[in-house]
N, C-alpha and C positions, 0 to 999 in steps of 0.2 A: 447145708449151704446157707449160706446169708443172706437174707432179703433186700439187698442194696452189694452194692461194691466196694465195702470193705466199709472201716474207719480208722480215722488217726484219733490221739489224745495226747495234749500238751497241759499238765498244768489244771487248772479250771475249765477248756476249752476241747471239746469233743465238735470232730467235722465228719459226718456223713458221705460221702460217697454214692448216692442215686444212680441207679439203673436207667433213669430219666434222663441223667446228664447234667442234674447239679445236685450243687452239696449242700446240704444243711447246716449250719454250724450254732452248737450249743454255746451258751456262757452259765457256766453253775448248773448243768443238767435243764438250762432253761432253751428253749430253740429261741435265737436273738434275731437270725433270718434266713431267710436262703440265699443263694449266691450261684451265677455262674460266670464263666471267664467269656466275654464276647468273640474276641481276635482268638485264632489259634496260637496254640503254643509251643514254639519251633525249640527244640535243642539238639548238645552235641553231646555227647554223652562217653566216658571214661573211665576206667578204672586206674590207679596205680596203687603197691603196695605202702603203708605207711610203718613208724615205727616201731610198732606190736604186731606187727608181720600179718595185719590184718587188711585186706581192699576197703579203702576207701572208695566214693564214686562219687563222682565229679561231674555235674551237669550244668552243661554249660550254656547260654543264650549267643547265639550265634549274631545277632544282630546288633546286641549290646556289648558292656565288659561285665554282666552279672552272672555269676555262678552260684551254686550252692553244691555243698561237699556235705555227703554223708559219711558219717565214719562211726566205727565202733557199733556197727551191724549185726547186731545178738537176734538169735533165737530164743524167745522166754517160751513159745509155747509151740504147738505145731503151726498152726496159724497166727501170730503174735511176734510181730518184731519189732525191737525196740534199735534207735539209732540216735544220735547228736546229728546234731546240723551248725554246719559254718554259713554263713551266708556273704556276698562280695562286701554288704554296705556294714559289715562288723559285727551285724547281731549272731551269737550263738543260742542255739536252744539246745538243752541236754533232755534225754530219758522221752524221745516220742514213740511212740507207742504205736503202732499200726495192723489193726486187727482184718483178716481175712485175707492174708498173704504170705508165702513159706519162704523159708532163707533161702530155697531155691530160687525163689524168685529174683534173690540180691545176688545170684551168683556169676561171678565174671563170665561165665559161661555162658547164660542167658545175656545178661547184658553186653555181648561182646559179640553176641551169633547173627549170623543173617534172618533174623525174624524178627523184625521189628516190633509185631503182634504179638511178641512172646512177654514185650517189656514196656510197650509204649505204655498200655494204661496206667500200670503201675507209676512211669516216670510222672507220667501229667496229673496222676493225683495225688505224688509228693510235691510238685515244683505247685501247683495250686495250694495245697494244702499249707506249704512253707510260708508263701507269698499273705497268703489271709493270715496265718498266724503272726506273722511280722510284720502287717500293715495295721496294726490293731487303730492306727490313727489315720482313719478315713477318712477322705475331704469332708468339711464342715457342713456343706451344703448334704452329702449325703448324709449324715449323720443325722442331721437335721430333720429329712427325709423319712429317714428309717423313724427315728423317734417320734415323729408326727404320725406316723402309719403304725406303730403300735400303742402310740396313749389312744388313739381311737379305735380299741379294739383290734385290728387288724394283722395280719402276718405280713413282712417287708420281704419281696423277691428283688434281690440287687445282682445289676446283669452289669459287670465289673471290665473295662480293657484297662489294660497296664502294657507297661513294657517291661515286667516282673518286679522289678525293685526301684523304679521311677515312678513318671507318672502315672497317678491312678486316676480314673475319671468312673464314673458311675449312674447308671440309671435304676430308679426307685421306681416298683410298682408297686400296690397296698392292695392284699386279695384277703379275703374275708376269711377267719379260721372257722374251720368246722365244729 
């Protein structure tokens, strides 16, 4: 079993999953800071078939017009699933990676059943996960922030509300590493 609740990898950037309730997220194997999402995060959630006769899932933000569509939902390992992501505002990311989750988990079945709990976590820590990997251009002020709180030695906890793919607004705190 894994000592956190799973993680994702995109690229150069590995994001944690805590048991705590936030994620850590690396840049280069290096922790850049932690993060959590403030507002809850409300969706509507879908499958349809696409043209490789494979379910797509479709998650959608009920308050806004942002969605994000996973597709091409592979098994690499038993616990290890790799997917692309379309996101509403254009960006695609191919080959992410999500470790400590089973393709049962992606299954229309699950995501389609009366048990919420069978799928929420999973949902809120792809649409988190999506949202930080594609906001890599955080307000200036947080930026700022974070950077000031790490040339003085310290670790940056950034407690983040968005409205997924809009605006992001963010608060820095600066806690001493061990």
């Amino acid at each position: 079993m894994l000592p956190n609740n799973g993680y994702l990898i995109h690229n150069d950037k590995t994001l944690i999953f805590k048991k705590e309730g936030y994620t850590q997220k690396f840049i280069n194997n290096e922790l850049a800071y932690n993060y959590s999402f403030e507002n809850e995060v409300q969706f509507n959630l879908k499958t349809k078939s696409n043209a490789a006769s494979k379910q797509d899932i479709i998650i959608e933000n009920p308050d806004y017009d942002d969605y994000i569509i996973l597709s091409n939902v592979e098994a690499i390992e038993d616990d290890i699933i790799e997917f692309d992501v379309e996101i509403s505002s254009g960006i695609q990311l191919n080959s992410l990676l999500l470790h400590g989750y089973s393709i049962d988990d992606f299954s229309e079945a699950t995501l389609t059943s009366n048990c919420p709990q069978c799928y929420v976590g999973l949902v809120l820590a792809v649409i988190e996960a999506v949202i930080e990997i594609s906001d890599d251009d955080i307000d200036s002020n947080c930026r700022a922030a974070i950077n000031a709180c790490e040339s003085g030695g310290g670790l940056a906890n950034v407690k983040i509300t968005s409205n997924w793919l809009g605006t992001t607004n963010c608060e820095v705190t600066c806690a001493t590493q061990d």
